[in-house]
C-alpha positions, 0 to 999 in steps of 0.5 A: 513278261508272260504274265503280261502276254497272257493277260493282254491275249485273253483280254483281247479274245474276250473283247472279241468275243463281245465285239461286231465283225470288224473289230473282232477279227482284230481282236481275235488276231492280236489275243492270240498273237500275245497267248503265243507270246505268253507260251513261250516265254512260259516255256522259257521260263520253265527252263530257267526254273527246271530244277524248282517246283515251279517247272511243272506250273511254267509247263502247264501255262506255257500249254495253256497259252499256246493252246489258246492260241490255237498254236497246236503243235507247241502246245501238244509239245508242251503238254507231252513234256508236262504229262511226263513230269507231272503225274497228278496235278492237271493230268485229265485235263492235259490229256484233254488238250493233247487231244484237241491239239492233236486232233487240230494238226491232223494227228487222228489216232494220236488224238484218239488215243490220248481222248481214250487215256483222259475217258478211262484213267480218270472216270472221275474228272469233269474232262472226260465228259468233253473228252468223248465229244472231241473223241467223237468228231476225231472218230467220225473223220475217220468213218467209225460211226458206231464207236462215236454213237457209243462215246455219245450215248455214254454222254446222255445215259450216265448218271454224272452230266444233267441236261443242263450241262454243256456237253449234254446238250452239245452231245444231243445235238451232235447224236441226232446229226450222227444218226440222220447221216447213218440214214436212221431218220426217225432216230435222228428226228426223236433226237434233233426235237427234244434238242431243239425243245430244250435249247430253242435259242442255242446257236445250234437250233437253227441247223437241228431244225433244218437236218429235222426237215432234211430227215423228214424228207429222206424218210419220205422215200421209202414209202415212195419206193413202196408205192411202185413195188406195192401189189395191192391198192392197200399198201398202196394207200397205206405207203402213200399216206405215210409219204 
């Protein structure tokens, strides 16, 4: 039965994803209803085999399920009893998930620290690299810009992710709109370029190309300032050019 639920939620969410407004909302609304359906009769079925080896594999599809569908709080449940019954087998990317989970029921430094355990106990995993961009959206809502510029940074400067990899690109998207609102437009604007240069046709394009404008505006304004405070017709002419 949860193998049904499962199949029939994620047939449903791919539908919707393929799907005009209409239909698609339907559709997202009943892949979920089935995903959470899934998760628990995953998760009963995880009791009914505690002492099998199969325990730890009901566990984790019990998470995947509620996870996908967006029913955090089971999921990061799940994922805590798992972690502490699993010690090798999905470990980053169940750090992953409790993290997303966490971060979606408004938990931040739980989140926080969960991302963190995922980035530096398992260097090796492909998660971690989606680790630090959910690290850096949970880090920004709590003020600290420095430490998401980091996680970002060691997204785009390491050795392991090329450019042609999603979180590559989500992370140079989301630097140049980290660095326009610390007010660092030039910055911003090297950055929002390449990534619209890149990745002309990603739905994020759009809002780079516009926060590129708004930084190009706002840079405008210290000249302008220098304008008035200037003493002579040289750096008068100079700041208005650069206006």
């Amino acid at each position: 039965r949860a193998r049904t639920h499962a199949k029939w939620g994620n047939l449903e969410l791919e539908r919707a994803a393929q799907s005009s407004h209409l239909y698609g909302e339907e559709a997202w609304k009943l892949g979920r209803y089935h995903l959470r359906a899934a998760g628990r009769d995953f998760e009963t079925l995880s009791r009914l085999r505690f002492a099998t080896r199969e325990f730890t594999e009901d566990l984790w599809d019990a998470a995947e399920s509620y996870y996908r569908g967006q029913s955090y709080t089971h999921a990061a449940s799940v994922l805590r009893e798992y972690l502490h019954h699993e010690s090798r087998r999905h470990k980053a990317t169940a750090l992953l998930r409790l993290g997303q989970s966490l971060a979606a029921i408004n938990e931040p430094k739980q989140a926080i620290a969960a991302f963190e355990e995922c980035i530096e106990m398992h260097p090796n995993a492909g998660d971690i690299f989606q680790a630090r961009l959910d690290c850096v959206r949970v880090y920004r809502q709590l003020g600290n810009s420095e430490k998401a510029e980091e996680l970002l940074r060691s997204n785009l400067q390491g050795e392991d992710l090329l450019p042609t990899s999603p979180e590559w690109r989500d992370s140079l998207f989301a630097l140049g709109e980290l660095l326009h609102d610390l007010g660092r437009f030039e910055e911003a604007i090297k950055s929002l370029d390449e990534a619209v240069l890149r990745y002309p046709d990603d739905p994020k394009a759009t809002l780079a190309r516009y926060i590129i404008a708004r930084s190009y505006h706002n840079a405008a304004e210290e000249p302008a300032e220098k304008i008035k405070a200037a003493k002579t017709e040289n750096e008068r002419q100079k700041n208005r050019k650069l206006r």
